[in-house]
DOZA-816310 format. One line per 5 residues: number of its first residue (from 1); for each residue x, y, z of N, C-alpha, C. Coordinates in pm, whole numbers. Example, Ala and Ser with C-alpha at 12.3 -4.5 7.8 and 13.67 -1.06 7.14 Angstrom:
2
1) 1319:-569:780:1230:-450:780:1320:-330:780 | 1285:-225:708:1367:-106:714:1290:3:787
END
This chain:
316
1) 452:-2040:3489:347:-1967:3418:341:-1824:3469 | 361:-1707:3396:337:-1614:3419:206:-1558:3380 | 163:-1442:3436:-27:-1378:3462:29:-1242:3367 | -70:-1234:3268:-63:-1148:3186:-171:-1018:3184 | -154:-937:3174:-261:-856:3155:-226:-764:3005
6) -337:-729:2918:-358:-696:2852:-461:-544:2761 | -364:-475:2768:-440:-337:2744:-474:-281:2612 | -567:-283:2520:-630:-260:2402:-701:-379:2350 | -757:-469:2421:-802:-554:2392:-879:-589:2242 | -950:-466:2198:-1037:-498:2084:-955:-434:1984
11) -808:-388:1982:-767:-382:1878:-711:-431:1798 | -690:-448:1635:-641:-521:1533:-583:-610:1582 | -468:-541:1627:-330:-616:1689:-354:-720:1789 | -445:-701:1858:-459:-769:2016:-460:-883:2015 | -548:-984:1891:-550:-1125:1910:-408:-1148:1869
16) -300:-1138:1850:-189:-1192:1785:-79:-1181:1947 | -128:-1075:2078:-98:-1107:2200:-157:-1177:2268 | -294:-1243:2261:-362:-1285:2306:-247:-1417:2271 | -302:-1499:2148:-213:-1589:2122:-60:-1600:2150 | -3:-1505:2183:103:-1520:2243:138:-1573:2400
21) 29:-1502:2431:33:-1542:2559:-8:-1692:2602 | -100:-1721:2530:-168:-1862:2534:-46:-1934:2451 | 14:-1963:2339:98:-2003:2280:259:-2015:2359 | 280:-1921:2432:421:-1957:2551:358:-2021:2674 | 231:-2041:2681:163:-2113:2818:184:-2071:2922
26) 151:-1913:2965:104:-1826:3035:-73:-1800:3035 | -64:-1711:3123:-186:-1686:3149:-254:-1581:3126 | -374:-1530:3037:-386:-1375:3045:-504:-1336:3134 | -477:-1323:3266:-577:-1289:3366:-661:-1190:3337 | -636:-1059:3269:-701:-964:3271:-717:-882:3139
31) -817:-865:3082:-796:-734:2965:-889:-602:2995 | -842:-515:2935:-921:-391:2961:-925:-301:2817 | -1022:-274:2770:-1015:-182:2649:-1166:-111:2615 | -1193:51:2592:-1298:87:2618:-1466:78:2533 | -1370:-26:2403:-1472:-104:2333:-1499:-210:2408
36) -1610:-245:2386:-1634:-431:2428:-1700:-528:2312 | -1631:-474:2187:-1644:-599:2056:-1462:-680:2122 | -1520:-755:2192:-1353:-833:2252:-1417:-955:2254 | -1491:-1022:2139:-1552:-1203:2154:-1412:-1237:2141 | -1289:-1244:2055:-1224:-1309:2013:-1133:-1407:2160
41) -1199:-1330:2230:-1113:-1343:2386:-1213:-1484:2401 | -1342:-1498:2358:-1366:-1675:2429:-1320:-1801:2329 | -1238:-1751:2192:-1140:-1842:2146:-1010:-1849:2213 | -972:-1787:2269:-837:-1782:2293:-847:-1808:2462 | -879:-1679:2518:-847:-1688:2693:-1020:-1676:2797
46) -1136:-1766:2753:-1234:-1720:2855:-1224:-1723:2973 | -1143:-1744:2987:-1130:-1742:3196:-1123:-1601:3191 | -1038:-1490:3114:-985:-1371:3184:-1084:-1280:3213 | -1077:-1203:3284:-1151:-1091:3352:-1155:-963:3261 | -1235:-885:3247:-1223:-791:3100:-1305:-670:3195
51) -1267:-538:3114:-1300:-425:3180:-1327:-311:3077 | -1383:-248:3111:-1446:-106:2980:-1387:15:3052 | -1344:3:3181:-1327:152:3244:-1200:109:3306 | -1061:222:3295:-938:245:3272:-952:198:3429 | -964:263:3524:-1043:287:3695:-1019:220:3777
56) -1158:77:3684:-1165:-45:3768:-1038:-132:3687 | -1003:-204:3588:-907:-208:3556:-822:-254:3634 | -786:-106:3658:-598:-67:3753:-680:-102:3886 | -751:-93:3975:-780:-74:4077:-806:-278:4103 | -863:-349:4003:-843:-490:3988:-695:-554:4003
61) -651:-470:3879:-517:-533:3899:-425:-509:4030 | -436:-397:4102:-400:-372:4183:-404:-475:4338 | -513:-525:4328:-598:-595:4391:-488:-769:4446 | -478:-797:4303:-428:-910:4284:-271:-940:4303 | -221:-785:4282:-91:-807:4377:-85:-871:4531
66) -149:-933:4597:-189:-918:4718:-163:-1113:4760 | -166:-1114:4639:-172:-1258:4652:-32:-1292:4492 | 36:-1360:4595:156:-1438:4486:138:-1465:4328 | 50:-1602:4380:-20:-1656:4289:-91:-1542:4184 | -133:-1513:4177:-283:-1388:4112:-157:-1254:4017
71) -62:-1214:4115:-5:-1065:4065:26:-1073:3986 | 54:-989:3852:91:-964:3722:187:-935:3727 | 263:-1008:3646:400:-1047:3557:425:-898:3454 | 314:-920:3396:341:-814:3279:213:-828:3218 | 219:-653:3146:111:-577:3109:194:-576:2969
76) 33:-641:2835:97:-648:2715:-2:-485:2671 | 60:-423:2602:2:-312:2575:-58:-266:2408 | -146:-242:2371:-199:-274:2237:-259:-102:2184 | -267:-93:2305:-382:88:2252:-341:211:2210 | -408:329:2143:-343:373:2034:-243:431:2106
81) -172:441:1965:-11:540:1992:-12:655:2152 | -94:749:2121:-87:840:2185:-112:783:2335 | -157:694:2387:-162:665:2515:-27:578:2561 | 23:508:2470:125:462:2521:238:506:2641 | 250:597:2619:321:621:2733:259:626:2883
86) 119:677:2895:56:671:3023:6:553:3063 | 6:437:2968:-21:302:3019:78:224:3032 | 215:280:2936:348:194:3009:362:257:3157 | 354:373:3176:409:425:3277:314:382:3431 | 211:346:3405:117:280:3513:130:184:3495
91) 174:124:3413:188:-40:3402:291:-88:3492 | 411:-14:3490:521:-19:3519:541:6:3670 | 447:89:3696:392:133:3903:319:34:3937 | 274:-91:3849:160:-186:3918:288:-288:3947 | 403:-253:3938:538:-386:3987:536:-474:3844
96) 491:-441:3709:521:-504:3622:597:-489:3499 | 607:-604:3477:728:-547:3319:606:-575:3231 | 672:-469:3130:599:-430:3017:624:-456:2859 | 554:-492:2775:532:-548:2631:447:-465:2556 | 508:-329:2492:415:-258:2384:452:-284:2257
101) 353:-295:2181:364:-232:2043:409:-127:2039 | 439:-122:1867:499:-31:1797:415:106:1776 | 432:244:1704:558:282:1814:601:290:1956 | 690:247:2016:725:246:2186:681:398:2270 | 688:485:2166:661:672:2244:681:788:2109
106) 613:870:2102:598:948:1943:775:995:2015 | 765:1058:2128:928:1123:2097:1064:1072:2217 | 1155:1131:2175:1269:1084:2273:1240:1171:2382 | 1209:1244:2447:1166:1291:2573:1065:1196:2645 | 969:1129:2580:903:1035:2675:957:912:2673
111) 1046:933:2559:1113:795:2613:1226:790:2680 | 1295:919:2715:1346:879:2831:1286:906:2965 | 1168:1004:3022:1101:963:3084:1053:843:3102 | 1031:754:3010:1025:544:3060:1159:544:3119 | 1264:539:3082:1401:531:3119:1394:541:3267
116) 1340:674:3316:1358:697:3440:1280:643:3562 | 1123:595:3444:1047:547:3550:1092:395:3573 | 1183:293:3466:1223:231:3495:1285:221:3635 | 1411:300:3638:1520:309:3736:1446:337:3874 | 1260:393:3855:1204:384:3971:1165:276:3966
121) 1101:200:3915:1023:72:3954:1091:-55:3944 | 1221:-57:3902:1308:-153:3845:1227:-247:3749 | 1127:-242:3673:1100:-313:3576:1133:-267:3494 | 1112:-290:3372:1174:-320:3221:1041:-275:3136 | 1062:-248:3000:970:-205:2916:1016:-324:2798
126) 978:-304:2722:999:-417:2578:931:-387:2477 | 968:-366:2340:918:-307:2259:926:-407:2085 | 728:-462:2080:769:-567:1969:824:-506:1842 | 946:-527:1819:983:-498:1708:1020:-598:1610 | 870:-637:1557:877:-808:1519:989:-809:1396
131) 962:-728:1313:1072:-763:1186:1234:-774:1236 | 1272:-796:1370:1420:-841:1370:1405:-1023:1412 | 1279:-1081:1351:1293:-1186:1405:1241:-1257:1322 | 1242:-1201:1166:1171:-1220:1055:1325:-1311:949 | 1346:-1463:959:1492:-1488:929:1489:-1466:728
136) 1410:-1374:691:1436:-1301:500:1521:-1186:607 | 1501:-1114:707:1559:-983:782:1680:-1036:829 | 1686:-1135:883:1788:-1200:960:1981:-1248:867 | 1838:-1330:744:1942:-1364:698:2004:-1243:621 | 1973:-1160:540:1993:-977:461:2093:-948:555
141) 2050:-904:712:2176:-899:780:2286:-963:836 | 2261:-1118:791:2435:-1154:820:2498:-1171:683 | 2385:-1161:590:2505:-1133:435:2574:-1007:419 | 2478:-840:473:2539:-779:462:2677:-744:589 | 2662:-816:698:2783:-816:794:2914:-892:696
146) 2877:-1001:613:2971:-1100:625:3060:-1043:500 | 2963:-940:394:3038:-877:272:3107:-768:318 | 3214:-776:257:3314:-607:255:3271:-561:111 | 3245:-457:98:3218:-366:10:3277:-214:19 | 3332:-150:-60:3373:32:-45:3215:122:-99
151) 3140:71:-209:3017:161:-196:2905:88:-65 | 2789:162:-105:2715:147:15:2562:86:-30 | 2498:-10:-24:2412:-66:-82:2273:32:-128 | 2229:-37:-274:2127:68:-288:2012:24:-267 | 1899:79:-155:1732:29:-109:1647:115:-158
156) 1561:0:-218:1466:51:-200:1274:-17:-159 | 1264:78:-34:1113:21:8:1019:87:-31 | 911:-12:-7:782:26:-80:667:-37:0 | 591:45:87:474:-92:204:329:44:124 | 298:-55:101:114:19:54:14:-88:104
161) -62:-44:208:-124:-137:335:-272:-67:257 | -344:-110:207:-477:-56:150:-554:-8:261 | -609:76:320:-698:71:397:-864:216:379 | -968:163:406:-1085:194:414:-1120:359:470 | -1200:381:448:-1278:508:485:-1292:507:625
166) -1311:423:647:-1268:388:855:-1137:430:943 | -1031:454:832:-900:466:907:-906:641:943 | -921:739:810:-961:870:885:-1026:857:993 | -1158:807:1017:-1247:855:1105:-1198:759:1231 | -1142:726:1249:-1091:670:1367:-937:725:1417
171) -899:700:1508:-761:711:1587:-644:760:1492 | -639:627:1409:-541:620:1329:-548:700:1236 | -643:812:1183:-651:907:1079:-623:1028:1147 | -640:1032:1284:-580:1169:1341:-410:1168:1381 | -384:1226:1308:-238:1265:1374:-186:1275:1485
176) -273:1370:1564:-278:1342:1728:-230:1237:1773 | -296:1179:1765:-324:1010:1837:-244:921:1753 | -201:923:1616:-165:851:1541:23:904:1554 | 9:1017:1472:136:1055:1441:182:1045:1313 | 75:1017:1267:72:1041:1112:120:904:1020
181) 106:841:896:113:733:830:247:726:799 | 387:766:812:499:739:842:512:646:971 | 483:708:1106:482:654:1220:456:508:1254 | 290:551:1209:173:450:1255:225:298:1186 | 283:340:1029:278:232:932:434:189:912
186) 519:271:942:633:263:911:762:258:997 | 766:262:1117:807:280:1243:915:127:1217 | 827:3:1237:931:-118:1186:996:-93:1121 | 962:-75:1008:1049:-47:919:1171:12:876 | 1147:126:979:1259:181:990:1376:134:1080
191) 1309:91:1156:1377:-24:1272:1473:-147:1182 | 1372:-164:1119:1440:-268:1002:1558:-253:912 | 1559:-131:856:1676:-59:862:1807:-11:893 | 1758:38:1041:1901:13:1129:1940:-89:1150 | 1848:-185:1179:1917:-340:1265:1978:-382:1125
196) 1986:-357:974:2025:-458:850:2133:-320:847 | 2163:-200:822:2285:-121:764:2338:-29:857 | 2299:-39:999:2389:56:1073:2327:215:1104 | 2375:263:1158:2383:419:1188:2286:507:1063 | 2189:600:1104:2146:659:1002:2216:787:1008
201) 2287:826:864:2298:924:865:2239:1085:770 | 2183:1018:740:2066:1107:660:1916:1086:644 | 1865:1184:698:1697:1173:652:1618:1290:577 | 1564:1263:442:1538:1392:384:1365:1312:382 | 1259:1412:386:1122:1377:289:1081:1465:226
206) 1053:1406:108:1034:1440:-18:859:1459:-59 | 793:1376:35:637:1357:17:561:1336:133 | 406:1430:136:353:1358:339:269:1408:304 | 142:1331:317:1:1391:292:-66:1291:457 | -145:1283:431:-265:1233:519:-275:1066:545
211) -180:1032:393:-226:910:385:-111:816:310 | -13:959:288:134:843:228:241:940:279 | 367:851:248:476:945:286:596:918:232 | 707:962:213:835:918:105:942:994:106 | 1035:899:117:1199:1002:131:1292:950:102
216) 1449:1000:136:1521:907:99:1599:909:268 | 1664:771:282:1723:818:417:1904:699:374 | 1992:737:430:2102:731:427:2160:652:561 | 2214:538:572:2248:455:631:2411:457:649 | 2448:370:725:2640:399:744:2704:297:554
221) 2587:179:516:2592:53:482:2464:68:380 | 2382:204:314:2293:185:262:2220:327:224 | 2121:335:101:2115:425:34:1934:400:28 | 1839:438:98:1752:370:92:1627:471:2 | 1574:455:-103:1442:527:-130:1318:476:-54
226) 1221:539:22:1167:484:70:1010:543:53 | 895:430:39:779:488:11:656:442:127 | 574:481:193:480:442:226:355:508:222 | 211:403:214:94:468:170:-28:369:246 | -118:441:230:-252:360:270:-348:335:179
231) -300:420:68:-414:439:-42:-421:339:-150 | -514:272:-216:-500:141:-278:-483:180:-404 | -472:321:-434:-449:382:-588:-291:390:-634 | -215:339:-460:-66:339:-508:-42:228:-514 | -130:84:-536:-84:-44:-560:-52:-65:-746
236) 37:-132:-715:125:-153:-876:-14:-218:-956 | -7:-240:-1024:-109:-319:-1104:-83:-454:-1146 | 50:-497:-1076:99:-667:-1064:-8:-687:-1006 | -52:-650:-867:-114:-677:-761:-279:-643:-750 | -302:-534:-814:-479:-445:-796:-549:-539:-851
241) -661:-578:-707:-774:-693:-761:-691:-852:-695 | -579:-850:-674:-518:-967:-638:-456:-975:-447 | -458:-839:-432:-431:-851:-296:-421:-696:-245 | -465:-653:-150:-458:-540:-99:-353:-424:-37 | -283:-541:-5:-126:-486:88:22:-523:-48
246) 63:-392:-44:217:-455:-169:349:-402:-84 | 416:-541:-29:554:-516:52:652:-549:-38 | 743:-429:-48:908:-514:-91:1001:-412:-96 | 1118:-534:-47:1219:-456:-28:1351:-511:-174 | 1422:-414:-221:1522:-443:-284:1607:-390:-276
251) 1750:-480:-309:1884:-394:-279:1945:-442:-362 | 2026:-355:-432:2102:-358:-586:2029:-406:-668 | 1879:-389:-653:1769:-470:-749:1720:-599:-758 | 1792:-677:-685:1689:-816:-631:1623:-771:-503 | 1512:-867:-517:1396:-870:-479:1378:-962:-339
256) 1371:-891:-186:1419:-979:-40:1244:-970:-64 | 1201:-1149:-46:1076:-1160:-25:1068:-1180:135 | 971:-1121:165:951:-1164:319:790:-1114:349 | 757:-1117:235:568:-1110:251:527:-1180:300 | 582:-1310:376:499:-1433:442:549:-1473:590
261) 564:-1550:661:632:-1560:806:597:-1449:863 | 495:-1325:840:423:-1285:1009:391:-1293:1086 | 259:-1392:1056:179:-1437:1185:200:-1497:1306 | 328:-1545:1328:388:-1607:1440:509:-1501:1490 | 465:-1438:1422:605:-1294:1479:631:-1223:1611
266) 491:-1245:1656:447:-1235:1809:481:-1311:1898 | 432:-1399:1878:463:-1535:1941:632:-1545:1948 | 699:-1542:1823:843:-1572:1866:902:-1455:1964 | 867:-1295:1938:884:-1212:2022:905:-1222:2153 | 725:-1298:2185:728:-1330:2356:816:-1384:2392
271) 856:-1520:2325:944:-1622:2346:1106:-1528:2387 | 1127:-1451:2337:1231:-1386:2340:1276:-1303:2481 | 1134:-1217:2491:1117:-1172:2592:1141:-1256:2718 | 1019:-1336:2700:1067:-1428:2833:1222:-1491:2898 | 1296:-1521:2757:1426:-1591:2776:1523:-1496:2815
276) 1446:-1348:2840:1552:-1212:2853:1606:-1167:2731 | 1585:-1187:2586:1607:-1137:2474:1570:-1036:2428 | 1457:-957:2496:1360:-877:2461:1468:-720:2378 | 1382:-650:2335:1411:-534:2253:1387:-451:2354 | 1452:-344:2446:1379:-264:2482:1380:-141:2464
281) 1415:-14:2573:1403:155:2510:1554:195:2468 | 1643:148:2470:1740:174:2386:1773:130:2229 | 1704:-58:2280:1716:-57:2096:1596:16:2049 | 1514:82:2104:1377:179:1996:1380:301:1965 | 1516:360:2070:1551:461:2037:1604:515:1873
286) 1659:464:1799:1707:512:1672:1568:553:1612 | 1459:445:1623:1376:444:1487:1240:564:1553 | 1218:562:1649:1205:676:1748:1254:846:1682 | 1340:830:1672:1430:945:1637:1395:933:1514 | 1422:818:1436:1383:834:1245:1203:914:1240
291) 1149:844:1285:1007:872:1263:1012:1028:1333 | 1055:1137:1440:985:1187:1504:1099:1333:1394 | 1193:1306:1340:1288:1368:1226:1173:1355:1096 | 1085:1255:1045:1042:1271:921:890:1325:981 | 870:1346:1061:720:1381:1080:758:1575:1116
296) 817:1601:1198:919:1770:1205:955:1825:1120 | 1047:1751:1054:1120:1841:949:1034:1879:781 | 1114:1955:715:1060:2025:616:1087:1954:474 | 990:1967:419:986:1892:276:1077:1941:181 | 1194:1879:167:1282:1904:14:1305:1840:-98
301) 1317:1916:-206:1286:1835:-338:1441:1781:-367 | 1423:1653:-352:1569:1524:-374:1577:1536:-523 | 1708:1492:-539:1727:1441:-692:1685:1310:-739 | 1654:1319:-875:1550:1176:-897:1620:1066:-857 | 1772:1048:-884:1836:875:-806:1753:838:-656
306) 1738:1037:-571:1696:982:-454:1584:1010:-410 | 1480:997:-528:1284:972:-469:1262:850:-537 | 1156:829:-463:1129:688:-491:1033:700:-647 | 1058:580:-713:952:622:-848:791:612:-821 | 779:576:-691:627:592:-664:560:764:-641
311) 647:817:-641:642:905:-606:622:1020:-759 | 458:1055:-777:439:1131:-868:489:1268:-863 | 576:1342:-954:664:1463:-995:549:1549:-961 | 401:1518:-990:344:1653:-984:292:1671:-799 | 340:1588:-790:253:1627:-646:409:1641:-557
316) 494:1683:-614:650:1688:-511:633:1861:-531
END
């Protein structure tokens, strides 16, 4: 049994580590996060110890190194984007290996700063990048390994995650902290990408407001239009009134369903981790680089094969 500790406790994401941890039959000794709406913690782990101040926290956990039994294994990390790096990087000085969410670091400079603090602390970082463990993802990529083809497959994605008047005014509506609705929302995805067609070799965007974003990006093995949004005015009208979130991916025009098999995506992750399978700062590096290229660079107007049709002419 390994002792878990847990950093963002009251966010979205958090019960789905919580259950992970309880679900591989470990332990989560400790959480810390500077909300305290964290009930969900006496379904899952009431023994653990919980904290509002960053301080006591580290200075707890610290504590418990002291004793075999008690010291932490690993720090699962949940809190927004922009801290990530200063809580892997203390995580990683408390003698533990580390489990963040997505994204792993807004740029490749702090992530190779992890790199280095690795090689100081000899622990490890790990980065859930649940959609390579999603088998609609799995299986896409051993059909496209197993086909020879001379053109290059044609994609196209589309994720419109509906969300509320709450998402500006919080974390995730500032850029700062967020990194904007490419990043925040789309980061897998792009991950998803490389791990199914290889090497990217092109990234253009075509569209970026506050709250959607769209481009086309170019693979070694793939031709991808790609759309993402938060706004529920870009849901198709298959869907408006029937469900809030519209995922899909297609290539040469059939339709890879994989809207279902999430919720245990975590859970198989850990499992991975533990067995030494884990994802860490090299495989996060590409999509790292995709996201921190479409959030920098400058908006150009593509030819229609390569914008996505969600994408209204008057607002390009």
């Amino acid at each position: 049994m390994k002792n878990f500790a847990l950093i963002g406790a009251s966010g979205y994401i958090a019960p789905r580590h919580m259950k992970a941890v309880k679900e591989t039959n470990n332990n989560l000794s400790i959480c810390y996060d500077i909300n305290d709406s964290v009930g969900i913690i006496d379904s899952i782990s009431p023994q653990s110890e919980f904290f509002t101040e960053f301080e006591r926290f580290y200075d707890h956990a610290y504590k418990l190194r002291r004793d075999p039994e008690t010291k932490l294994d690993y720090v699962s990390i949940c809190s927004p984007n922009y801290l990530h790096h200063s809580h892997i990087a203390a995580s990683l000085r408390l003698g533990c290996d580390v489990i963040c969410e997505k994204p792993l670091v807004p740029t490749l400079e702090q992530l190779d700063d992890l790199a280095l603090i690795e090689k100081e602390t000899g622990k490890k970082v790990f980065n859930i990048l649940q959609l390579r463990h999603h088998q609609a993802i799995l299986d896409l990529k051993s059909k496209v390994e197993s086909q020879k083809r001379e053109g290059k497959y044609e994609v196209e994605l589309t994720y419109i995650t509906s969300r509320g008047k709450w998402y500006m005014e919080s974390w995730k509506g500032d850029p700062r902290k967020s990194f904007g609705v490419a990043t925040n929302i789309g980061v897998h995805f792009f991950d998803m990408l490389h791990f199914i067609f290889g090497k990217l070799e092109r990234n253009d965007v075509h569209f970026m407001n506050n709250d959607k974003a769209s481009g086309y990006l170019e693979y070694e093995k793939a031709k991808v239009r790609w759309f993402l949004s938060i706004d529920a005015d870009d849901l198709p009208q298959s869907v408006v009134g029937k469900q809030p979130t519209y995922r899909s991916i297609t290539v040469d025009g059939s339709e890879i369903e994989f809207s279902g098999g999430f919720t245990d995506l975590h859970t198989t992750s850990y499992k991975e981790i533990l067995a030494g399978r884990g994802y860490g700062i090299e495989d996060a590096r590409h999509c790292i680089e995709t996201v921190h290229t479409i959030r920098t660079g400058k908006l150009v107007d593509g030819p229609d094969d390569e914008v996505h049709p969600f994408v209204n002419k008057a607002e390009r």
